[in-house]
DSSP file (Angstrom, degrees, kcal/mol; ACC not computed):
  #  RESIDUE AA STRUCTURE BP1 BP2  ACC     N-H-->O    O-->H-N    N-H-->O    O-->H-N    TCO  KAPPA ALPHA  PHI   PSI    X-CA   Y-CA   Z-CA
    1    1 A X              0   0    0      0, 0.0    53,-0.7     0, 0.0     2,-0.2   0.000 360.0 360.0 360.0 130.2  116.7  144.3  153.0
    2    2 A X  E     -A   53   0A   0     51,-0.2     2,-0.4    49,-0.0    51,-0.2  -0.551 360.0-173.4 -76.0 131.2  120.4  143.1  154.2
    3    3 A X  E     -A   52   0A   0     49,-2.4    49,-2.0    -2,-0.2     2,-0.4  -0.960  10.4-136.2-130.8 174.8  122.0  145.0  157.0
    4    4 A X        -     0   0    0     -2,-0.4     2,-0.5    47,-0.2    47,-0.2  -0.983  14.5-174.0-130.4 120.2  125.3  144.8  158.5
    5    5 A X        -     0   0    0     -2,-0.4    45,-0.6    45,-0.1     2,-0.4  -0.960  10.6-151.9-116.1 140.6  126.7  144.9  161.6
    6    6 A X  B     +B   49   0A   0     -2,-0.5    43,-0.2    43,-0.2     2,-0.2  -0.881  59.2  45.8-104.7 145.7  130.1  145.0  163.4
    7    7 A X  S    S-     0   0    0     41,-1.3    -2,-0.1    -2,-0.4     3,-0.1  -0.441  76.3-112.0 107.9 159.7  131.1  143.7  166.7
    8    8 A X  S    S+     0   0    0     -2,-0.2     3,-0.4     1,-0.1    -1,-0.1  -0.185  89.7 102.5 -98.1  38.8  130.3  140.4  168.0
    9    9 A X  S    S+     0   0    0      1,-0.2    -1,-0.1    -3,-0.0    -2,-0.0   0.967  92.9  37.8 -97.9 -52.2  127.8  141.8  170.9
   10   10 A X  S    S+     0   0    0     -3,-0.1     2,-0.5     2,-0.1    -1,-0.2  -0.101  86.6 125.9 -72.1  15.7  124.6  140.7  168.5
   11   11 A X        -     0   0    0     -3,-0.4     2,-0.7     1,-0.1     3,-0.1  -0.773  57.0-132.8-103.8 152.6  125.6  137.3  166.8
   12   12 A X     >  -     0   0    0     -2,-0.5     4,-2.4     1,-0.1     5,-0.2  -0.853  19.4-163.8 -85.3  78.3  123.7  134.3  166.8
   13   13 A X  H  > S+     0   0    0     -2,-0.7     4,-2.9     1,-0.3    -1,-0.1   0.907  84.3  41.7 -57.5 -27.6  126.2  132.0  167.5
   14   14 A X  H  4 S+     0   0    0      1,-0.2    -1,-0.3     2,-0.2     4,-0.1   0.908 116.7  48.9 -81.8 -31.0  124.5  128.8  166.5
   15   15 A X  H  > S+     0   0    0      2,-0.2     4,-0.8    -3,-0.1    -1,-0.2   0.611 108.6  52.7 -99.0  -4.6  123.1  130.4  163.4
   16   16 A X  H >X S+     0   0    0     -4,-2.4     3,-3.2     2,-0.2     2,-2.4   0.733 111.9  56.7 -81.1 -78.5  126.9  131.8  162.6
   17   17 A X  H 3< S+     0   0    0     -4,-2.9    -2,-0.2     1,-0.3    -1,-0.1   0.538 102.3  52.5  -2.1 -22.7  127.7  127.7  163.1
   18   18 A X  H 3> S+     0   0    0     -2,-2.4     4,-1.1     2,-0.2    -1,-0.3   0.715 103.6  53.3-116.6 -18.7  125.6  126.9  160.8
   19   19 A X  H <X S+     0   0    0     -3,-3.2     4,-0.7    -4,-0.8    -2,-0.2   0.661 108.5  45.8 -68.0 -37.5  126.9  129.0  158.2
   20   20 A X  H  < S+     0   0    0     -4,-0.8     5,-0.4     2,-0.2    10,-0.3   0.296 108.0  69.5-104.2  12.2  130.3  128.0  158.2
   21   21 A X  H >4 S+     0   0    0     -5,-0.4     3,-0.9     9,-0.2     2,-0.4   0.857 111.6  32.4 -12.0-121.4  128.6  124.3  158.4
   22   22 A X  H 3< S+     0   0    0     -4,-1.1    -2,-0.2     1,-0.3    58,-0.2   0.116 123.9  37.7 -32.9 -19.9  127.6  124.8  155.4
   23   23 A X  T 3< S-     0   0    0     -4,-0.7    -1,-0.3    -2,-0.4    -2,-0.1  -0.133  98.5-124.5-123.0  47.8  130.0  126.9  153.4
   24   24 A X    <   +     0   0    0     -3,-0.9    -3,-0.2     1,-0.1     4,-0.2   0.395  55.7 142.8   8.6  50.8  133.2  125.3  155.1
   25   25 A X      > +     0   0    0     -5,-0.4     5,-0.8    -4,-0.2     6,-0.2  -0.262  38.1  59.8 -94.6 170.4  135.0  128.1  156.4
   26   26 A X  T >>5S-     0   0    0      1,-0.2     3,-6.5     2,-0.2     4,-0.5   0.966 125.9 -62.9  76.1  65.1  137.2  128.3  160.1
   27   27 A X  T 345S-     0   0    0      1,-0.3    -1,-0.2     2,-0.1    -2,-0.1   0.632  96.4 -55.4  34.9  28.0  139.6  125.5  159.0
   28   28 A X  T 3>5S+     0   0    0     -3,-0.2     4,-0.8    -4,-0.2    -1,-0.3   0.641 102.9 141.8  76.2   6.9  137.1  123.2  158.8
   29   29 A X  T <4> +     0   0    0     -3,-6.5     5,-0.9    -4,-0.2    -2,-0.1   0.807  64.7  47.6 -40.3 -44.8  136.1  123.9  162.3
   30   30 A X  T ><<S+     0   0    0     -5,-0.8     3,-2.1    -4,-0.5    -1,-0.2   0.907 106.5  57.4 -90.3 -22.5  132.5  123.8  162.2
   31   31 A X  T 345S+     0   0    0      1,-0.3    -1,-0.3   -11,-0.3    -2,-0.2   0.824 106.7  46.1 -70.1 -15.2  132.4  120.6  160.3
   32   32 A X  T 3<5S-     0   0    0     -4,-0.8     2,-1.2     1,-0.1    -1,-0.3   0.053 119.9-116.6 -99.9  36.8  134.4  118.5  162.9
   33   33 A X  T < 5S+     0   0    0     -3,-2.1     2,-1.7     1,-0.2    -3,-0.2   0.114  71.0 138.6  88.7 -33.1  132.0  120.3  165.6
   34   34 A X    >>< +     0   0    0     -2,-1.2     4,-1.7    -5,-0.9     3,-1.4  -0.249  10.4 150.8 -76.8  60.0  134.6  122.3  167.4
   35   35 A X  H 3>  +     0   0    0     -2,-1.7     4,-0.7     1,-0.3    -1,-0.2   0.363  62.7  68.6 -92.6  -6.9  132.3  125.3  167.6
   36   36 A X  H 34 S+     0   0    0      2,-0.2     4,-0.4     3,-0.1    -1,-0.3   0.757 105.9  49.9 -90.6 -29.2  134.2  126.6  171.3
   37   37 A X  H <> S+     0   0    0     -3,-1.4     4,-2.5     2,-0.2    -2,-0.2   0.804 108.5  50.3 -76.1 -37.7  137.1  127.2  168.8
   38   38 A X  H  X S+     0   0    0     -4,-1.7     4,-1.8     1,-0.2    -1,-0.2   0.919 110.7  40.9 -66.6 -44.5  135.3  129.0  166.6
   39   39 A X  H  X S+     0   0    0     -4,-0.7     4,-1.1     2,-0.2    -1,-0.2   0.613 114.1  59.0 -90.4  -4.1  133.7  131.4  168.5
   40   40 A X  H >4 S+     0   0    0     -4,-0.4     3,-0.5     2,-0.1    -2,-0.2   0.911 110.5  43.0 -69.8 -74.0  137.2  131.7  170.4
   41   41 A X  H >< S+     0   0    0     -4,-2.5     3,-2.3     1,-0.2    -2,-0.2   0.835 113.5  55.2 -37.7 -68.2  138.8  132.6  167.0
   42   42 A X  H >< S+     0   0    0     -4,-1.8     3,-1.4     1,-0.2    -1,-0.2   0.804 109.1  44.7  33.0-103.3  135.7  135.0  166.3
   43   43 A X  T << S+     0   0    0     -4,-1.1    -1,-0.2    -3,-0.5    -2,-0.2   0.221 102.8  61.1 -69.3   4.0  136.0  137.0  169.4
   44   44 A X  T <  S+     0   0    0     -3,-2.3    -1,-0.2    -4,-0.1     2,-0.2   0.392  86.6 117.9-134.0  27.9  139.8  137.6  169.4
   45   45 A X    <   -     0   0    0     -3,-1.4    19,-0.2     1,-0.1     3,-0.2  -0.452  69.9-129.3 -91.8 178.7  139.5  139.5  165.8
   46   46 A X  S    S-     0   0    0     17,-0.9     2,-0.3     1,-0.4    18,-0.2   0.852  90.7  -5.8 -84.1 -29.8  140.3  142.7  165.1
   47   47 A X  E     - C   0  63A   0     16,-1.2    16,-4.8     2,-0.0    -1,-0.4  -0.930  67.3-166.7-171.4 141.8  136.9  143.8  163.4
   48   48 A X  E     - C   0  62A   0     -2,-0.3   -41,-1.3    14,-0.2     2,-0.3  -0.966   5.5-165.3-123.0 131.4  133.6  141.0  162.4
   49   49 A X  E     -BC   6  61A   0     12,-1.0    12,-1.9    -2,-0.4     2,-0.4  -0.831   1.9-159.9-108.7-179.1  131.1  141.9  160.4
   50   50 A X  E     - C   0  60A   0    -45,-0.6     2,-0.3    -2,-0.3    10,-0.2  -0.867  11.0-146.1-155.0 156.2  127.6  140.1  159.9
   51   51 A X  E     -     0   0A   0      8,-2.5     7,-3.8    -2,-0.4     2,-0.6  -0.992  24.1-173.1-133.6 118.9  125.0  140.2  157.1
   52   52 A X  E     -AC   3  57A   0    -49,-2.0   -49,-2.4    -2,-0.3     2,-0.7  -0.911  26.3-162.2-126.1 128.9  121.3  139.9  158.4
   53   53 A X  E >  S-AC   2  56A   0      3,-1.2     3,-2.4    -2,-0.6     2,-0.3  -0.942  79.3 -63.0-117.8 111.6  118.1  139.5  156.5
   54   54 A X  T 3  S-     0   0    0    -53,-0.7   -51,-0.1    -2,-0.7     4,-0.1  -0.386 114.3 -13.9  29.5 -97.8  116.3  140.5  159.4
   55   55 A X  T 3  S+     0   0    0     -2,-0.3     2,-0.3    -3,-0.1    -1,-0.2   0.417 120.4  87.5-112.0   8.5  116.5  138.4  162.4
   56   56 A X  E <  S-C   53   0A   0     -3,-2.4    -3,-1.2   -41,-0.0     2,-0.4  -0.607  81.1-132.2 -84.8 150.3  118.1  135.5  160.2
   57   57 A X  E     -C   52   0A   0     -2,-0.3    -5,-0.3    -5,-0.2     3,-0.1  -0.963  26.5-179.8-113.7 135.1  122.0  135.9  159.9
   58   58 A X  E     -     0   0A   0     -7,-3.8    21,-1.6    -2,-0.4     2,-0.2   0.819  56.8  -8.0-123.7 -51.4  122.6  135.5  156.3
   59   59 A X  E     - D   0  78A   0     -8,-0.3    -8,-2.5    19,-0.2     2,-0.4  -0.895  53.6-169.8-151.5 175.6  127.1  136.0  156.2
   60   60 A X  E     +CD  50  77A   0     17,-3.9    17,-1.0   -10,-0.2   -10,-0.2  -0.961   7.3 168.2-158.4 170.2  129.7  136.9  158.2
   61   61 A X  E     -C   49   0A   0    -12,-1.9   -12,-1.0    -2,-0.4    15,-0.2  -0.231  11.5-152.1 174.6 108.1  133.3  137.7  158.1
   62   62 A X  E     -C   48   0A   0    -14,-0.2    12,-3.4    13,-0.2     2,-0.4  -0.415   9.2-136.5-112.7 177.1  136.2  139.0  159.9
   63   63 A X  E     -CE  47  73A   0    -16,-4.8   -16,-1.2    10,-0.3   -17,-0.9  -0.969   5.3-159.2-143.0 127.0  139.3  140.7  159.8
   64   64 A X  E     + E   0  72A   0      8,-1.7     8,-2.8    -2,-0.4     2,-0.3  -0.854  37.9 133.1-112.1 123.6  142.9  140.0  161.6
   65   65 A X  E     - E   0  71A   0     -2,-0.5     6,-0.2     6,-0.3    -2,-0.0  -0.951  57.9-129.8-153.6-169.8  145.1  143.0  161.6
   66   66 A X        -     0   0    0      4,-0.7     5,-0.1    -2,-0.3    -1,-0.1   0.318  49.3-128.9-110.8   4.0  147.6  145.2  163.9
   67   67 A X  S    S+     0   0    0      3,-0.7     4,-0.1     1,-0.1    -2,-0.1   0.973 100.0  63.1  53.2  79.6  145.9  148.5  162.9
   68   68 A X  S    S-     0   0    0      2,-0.2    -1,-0.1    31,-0.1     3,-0.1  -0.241 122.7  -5.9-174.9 -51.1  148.6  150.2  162.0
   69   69 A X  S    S+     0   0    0     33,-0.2     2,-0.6     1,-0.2    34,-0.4   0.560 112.3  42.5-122.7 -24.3  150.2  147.7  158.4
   70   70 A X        +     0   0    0     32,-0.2    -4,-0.7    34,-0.0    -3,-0.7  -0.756  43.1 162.7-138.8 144.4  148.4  144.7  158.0
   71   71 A X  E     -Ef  65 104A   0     32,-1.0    34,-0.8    -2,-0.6     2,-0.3  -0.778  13.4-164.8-175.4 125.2  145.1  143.1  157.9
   72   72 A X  E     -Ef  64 105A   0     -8,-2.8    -8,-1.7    -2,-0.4     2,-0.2  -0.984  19.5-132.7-125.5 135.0  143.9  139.7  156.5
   73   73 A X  E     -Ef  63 106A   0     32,-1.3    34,-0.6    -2,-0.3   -10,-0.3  -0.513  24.2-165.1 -68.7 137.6  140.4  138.9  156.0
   74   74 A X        -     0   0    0    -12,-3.4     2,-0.5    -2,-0.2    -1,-0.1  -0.183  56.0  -8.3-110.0 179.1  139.1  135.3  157.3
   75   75 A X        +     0   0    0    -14,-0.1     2,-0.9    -2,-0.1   -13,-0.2   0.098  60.6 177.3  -5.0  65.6  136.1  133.3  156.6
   76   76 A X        +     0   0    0     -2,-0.5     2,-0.3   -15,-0.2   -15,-0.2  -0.837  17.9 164.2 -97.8 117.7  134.0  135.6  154.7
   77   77 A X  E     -D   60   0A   0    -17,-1.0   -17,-3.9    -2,-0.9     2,-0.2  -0.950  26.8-169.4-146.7 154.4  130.8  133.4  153.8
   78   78 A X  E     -D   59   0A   0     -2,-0.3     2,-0.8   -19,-0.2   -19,-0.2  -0.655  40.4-108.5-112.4 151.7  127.3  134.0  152.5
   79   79 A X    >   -     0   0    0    -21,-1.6     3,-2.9    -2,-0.2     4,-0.4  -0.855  36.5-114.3 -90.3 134.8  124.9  131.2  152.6
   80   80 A X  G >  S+     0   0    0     -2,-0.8     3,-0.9     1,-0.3    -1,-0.1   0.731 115.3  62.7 -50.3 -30.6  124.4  130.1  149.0
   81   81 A X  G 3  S+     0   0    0      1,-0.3    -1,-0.3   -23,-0.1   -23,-0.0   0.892 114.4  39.4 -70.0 -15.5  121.0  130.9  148.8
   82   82 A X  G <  S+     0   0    0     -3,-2.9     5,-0.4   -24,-0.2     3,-0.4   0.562  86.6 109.5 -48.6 -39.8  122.4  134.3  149.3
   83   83 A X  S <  S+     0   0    0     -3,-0.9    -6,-0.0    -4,-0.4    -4,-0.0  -0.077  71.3  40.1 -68.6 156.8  125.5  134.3  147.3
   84   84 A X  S    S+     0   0    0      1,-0.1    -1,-0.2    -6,-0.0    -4,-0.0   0.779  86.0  96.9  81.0  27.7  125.3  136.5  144.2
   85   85 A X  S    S-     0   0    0     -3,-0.4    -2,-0.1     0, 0.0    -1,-0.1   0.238 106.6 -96.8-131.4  -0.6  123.4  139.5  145.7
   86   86 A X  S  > S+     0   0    0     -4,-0.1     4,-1.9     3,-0.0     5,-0.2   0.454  90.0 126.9 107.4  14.1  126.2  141.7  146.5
   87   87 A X  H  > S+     0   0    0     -5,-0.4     4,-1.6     2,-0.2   -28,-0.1   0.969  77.2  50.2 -43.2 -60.5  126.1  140.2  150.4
   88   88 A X  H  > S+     0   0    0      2,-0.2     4,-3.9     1,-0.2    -1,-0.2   0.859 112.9  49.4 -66.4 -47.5  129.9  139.4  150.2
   89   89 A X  H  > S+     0   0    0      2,-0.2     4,-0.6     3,-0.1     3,-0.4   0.926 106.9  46.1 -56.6 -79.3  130.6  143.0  148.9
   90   90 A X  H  X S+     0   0    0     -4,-1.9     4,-1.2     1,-0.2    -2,-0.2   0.788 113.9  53.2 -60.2 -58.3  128.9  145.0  151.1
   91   91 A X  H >X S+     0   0    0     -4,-1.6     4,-2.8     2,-0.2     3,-2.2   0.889 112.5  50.7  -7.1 -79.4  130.8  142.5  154.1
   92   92 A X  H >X S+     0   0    0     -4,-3.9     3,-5.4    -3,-0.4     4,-0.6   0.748 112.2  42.5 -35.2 -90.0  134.1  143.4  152.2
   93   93 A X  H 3< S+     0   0    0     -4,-0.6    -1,-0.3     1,-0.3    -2,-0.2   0.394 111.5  58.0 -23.4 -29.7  133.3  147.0  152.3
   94   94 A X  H << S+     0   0    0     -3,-2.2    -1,-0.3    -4,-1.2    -2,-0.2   0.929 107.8  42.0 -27.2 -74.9  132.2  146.7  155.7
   95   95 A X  H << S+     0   0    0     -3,-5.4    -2,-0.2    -4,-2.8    -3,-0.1   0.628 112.4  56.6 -76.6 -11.4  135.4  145.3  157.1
   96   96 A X  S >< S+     0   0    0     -4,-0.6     3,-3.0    -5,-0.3     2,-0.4   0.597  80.1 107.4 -87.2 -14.2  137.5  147.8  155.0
   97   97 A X  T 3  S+     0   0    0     -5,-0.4    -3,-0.0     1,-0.2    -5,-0.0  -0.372  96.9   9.1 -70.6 124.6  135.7  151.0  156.5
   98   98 A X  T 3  S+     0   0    0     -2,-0.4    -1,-0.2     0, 0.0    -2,-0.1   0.182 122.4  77.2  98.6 -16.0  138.1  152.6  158.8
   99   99 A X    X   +     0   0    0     -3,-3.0     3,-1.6     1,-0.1    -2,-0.2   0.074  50.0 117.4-113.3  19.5  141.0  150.2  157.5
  100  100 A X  T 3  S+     0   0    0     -4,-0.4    -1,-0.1     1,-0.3    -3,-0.1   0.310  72.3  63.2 -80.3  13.9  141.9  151.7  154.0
  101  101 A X  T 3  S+     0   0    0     -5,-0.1     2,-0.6     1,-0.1    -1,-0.3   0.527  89.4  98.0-105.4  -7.7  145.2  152.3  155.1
  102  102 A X  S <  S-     0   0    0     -3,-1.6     2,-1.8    -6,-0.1   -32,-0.2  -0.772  77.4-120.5 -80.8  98.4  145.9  148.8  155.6
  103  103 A X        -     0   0    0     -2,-0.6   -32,-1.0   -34,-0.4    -1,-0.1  -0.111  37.5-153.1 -78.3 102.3  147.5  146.4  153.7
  104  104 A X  E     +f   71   0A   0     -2,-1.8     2,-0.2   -34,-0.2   -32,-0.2  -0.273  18.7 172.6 -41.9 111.9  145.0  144.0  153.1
  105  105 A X  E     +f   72   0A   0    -34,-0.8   -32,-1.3    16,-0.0     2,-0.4  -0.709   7.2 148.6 -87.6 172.2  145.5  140.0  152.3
  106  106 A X  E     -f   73   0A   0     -2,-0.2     2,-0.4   -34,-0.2   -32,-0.1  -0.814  36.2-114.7 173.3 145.2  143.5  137.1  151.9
  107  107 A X        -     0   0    0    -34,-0.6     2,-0.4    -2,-0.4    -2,-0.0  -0.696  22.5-153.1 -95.4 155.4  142.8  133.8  150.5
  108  108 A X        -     0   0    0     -2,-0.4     2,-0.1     5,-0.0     5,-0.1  -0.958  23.6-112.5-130.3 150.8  140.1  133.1  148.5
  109  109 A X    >   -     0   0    0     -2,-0.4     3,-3.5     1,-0.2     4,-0.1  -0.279  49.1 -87.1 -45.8 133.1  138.4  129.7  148.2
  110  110 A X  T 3  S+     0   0    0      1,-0.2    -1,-0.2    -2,-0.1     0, 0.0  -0.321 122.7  33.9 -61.3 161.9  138.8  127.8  144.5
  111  111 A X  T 3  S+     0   0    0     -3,-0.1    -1,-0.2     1,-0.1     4,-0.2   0.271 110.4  61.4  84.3 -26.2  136.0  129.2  142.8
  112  112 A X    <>  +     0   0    0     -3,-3.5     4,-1.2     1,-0.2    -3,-0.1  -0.133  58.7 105.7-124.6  48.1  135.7  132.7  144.2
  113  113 A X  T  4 S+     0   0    0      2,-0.2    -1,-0.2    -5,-0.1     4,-0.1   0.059  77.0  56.7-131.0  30.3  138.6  134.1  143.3
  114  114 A X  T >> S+     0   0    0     -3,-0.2     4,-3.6     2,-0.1     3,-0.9   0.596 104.0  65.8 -87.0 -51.8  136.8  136.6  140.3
  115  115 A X  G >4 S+     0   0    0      1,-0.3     3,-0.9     2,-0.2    -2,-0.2   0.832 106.0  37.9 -24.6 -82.8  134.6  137.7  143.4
  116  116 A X  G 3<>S+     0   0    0     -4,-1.2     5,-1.1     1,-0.2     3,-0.4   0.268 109.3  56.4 -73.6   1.7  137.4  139.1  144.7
  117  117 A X  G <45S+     0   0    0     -3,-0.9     3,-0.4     3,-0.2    -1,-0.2   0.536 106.2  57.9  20.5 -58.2  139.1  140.5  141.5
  118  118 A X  T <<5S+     0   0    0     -4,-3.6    -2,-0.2    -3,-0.9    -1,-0.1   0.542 104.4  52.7 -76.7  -5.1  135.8  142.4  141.1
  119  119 A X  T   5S-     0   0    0     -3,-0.4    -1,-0.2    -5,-0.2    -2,-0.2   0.304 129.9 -84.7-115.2  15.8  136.3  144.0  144.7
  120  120 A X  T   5S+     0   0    0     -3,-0.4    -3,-0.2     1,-0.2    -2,-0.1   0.166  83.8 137.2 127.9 -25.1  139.8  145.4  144.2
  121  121 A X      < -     0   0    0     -5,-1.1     2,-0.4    -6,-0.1    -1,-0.2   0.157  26.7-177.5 -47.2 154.9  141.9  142.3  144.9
  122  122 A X        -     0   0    0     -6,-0.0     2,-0.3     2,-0.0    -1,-0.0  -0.982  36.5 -94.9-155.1 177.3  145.2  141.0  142.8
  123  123 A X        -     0   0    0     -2,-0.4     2,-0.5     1,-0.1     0, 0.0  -0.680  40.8-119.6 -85.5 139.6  147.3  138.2  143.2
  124  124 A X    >   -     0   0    0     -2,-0.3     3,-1.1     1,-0.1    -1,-0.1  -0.765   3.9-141.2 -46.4  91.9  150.5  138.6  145.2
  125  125 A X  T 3  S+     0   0    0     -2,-0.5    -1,-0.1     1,-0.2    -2,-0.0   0.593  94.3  19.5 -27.0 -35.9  153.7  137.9  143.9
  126  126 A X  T 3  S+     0   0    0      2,-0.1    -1,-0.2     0, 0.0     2,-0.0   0.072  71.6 147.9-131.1  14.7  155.2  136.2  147.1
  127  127 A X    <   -     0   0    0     -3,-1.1     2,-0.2     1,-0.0    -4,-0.0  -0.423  23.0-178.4 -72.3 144.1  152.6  135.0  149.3
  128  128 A X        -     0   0    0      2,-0.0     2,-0.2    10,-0.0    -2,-0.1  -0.607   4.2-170.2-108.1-179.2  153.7  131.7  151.3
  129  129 A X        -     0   0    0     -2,-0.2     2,-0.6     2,-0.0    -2,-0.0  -0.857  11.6-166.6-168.3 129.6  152.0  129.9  153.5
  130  130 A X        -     0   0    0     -2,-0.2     2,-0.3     8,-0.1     4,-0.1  -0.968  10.2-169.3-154.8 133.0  152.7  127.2  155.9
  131  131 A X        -     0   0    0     -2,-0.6     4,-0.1     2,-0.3    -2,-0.0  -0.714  34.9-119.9-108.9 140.8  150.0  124.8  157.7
  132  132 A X  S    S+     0   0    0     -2,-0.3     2,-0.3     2,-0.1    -1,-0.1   0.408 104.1  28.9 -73.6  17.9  150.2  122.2  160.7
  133  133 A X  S    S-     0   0    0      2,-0.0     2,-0.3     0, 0.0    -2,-0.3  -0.934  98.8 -78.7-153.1-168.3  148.9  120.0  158.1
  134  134 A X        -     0   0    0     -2,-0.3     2,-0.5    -4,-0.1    -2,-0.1  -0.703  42.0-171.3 -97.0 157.3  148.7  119.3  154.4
  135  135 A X    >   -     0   0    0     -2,-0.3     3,-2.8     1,-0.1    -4,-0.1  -0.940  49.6-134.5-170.6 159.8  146.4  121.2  151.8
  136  136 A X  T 3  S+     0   0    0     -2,-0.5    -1,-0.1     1,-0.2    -2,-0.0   0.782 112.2  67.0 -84.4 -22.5  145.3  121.1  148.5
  137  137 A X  T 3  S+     0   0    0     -3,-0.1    -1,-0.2     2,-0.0    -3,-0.0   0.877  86.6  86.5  -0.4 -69.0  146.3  125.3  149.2
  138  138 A X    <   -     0   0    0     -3,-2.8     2,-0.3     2,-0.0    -8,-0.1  -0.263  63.5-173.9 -56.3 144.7  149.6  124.3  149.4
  139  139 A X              0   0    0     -2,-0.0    -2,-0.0     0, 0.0    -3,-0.0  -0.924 360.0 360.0-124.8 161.3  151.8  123.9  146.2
  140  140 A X              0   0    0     -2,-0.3    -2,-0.0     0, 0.0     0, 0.0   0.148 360.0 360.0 -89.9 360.0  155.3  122.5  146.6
């Protein structure tokens, strides 16, 4: 059975590490190692949630906002052997409880962007976006 928590008080940093390892979330943080950035970024959101199958930490995901207009969701990954069990939903659902007054953005990863479609999402008319680097994100 999956449960979910929010707040950071209870995470497993190295097994959160290892997750966005592996599903390449946090700007690509955790594959170049820089895991002090990560758990900086982390700890200075507005609301985290976690997915645990028992004492294993399964997904994670957080949420950047002012409270008041705005909130965009960040790194929301499952680990695949996970994926496709409704982890990433209940996470959504999570990070929106208490926030349904917010208007909510996000980016979705190539590939997942039915996921979100099936949780409420639509495409923006006008989003920009502008990076200290290039990415395949980006369109000209």
């Amino acid at each position: 059975m999956i449960t979910y928590k929010a707040g950071i008080d209870e995470i497993d940093w190295f097994q959160l590490f290892q997750i966005y390892d592996r599903v390449g979330l946090v700007a690509g943080l955790a594959k170049s190692g820089e895991y002090d950035k990560i758990k900086d970024a982390i700890t200075q959101s507005y609301k985290v949630v976690t997915a645990w199958d028992c004492a294993k930490l399964v997904g994670a995901g957080r949420l950047l906002s002012d409270g008041i207009c705005y909130g965009m969701i960040f790194d929301l990954g499952v680990l695949p052997e996970y994926q496709r069990m409704g982890i990433g939903k209940g996470m959504i659902e999570e990070l929106l409880q208490n926030n349904e007054h917010l208007r909510i953005h996000l980016t979705s990863t190539f590939g997942n962007e039915e996921f979100y479609r099936k949780n409420g999402f639509k495409r923006h008319r006008t989003a920009f976006a502008k990076y200290p680097f290039d990415s395949e994100y980006l369109i000209d």
